[in-house]
C-alpha positions in Angstrom: -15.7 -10.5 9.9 -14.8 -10.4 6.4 -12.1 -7.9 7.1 -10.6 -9.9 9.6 -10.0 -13.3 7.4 -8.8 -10.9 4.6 -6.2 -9.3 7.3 -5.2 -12.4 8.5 -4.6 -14.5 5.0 -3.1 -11.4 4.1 -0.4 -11.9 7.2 -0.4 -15.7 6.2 0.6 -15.0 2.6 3.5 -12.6 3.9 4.5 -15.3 6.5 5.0 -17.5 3.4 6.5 -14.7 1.2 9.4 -13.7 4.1 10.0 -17.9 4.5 10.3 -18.9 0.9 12.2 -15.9 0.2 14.7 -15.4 3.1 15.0 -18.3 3.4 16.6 -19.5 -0.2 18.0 -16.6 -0.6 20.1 -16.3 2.0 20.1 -20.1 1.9 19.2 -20.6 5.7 17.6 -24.3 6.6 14.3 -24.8 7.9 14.6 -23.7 11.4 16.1 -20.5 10.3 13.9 -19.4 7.5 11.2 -20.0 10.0 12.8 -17.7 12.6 13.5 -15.2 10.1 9.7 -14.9 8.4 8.6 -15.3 11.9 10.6 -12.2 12.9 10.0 -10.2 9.7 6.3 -10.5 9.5 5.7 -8.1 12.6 8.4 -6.0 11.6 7.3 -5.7 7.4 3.3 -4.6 9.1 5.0 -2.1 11.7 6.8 -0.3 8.8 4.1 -0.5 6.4 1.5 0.8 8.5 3.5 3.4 9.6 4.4 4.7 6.3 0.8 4.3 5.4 -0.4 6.7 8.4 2.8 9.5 7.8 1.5 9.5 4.1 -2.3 10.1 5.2 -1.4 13.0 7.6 0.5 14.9 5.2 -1.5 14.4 1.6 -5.2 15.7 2.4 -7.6 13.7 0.1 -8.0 15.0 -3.9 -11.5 16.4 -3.6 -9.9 18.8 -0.2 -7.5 20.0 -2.5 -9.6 20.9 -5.6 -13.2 21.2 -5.2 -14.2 21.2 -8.5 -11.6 17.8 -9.9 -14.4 15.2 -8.4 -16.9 17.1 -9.9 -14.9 17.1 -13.6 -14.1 13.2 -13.0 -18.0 12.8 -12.2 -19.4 14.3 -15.6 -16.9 12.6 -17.7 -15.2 14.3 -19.8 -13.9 12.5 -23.4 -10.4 11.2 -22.8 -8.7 13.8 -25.4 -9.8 16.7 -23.1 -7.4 16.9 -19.8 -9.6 17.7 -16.5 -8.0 20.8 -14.9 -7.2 18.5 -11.6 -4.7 16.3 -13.3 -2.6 19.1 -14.6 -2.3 20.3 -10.9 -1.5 17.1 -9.4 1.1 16.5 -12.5 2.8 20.3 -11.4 2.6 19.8 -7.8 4.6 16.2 -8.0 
């Protein structure tokens, strides 16, 4: 339920985003920053949640990729000493 009324402000505050925004600054009157937002919201989710699920398929979580980083992260090392799983993600990217 919770999720739901997150999702759904979420989509409200992007509605109101895409109107304020398209609409002065392509300065468009009312009835056209209202078609525009309206047609944009959709379209802004689509992409994003695309993007979102091409990203998860092709980057396997941290802990698949090095065992032992979650274990470093979890006994906390002092923050002059560099765990051995950020140097690898720093040379893989």
């Amino acid at each position: 339920m919770v999720t739901k009324i997150k999702q759904g402000s979420l989509v409200a505050c992007l509605f109101l985003f895409l109107f304020v925004v398209i609409g002065a600054g392509l300065h468009l009157n009312p009835g056209g920053a209202l078609l525009a937002a309206a047609t944009g919201t959709p379209l802004v989710i689509y992409v994003f949640n695309r993007r979102c699920a091409r990203v998860a398929a092709h980057d396997p979580p941290l802990s698949s990729r090095n065992p032992g980083c979650a274990r470093h992260v979890a006994e906390g090392h002092a923050a002059d000493h560099t765990a051995p799983c950020e140097t690898e993600t720093v040379v893989r990217q």
